[in-house]
C-alpha positions in Angstrom: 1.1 -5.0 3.3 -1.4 -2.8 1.3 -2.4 -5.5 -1.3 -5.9 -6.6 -0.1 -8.2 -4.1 -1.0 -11.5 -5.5 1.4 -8.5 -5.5 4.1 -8.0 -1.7 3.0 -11.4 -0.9 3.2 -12.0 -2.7 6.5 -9.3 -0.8 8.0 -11.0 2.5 6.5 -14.6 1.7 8.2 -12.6 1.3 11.3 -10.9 4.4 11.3 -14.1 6.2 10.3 -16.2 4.3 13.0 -13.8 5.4 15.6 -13.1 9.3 14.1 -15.7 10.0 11.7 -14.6 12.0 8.5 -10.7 11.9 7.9 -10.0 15.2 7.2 -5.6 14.1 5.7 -3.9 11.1 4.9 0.0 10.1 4.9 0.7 7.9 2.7 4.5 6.3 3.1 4.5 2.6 2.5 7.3 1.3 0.9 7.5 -2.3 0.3 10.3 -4.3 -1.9 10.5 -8.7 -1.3 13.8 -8.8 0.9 15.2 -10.8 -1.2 15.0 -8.1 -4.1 17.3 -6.1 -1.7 20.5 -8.4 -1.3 21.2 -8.6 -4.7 22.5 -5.6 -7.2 19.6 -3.4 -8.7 20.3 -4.4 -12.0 19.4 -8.0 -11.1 15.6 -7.1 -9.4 13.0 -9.9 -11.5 10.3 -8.7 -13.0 7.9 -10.0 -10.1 9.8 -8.2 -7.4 9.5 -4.8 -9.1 5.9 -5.6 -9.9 5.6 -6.4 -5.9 7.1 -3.4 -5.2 4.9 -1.4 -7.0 2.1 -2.7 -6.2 2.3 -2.4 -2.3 4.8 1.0 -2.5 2.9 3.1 -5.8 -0.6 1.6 -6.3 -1.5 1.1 -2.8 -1.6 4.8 -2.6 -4.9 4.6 -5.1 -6.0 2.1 -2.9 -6.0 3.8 0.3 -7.0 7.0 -1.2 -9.8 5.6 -3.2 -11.0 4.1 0.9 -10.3 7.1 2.8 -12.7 9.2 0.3 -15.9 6.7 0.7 
């Protein structure tokens, strides 16, 4: 998951060693607790939205902010 943001920018010195400048980037993560998803939307807690848009809305910033360094 994209919530570690030294992971995110080890992964992006990886990439870079290997390719050099990243000319695009896809971003389509979409991450929700599994538990979250068996029950009826109405009854999602508070910390399983804030999970979910963490890894699935912010980790677009995240990833972004990395790929442009």
């Amino acid at each position: 998951m994209f919530q570690n943001d030294q992971e995110i920018a080890h992964l992006f010195d990886k990439l870079k060693a290997r390719y050099g400048k990243l000319h695009v980037l896809v971003h389509s993560v979409a991450y929700a607790p599994a538990e979250e998803l068996k029950v009826d939307f109405v009854q999602t807690t508070r910390e399983g939205f804030r999970i979910a848009h963490d890894v699935s809305v912010y980790s677009l910033i995240a990833v972004a902010r990395a790929a442009a360094l």
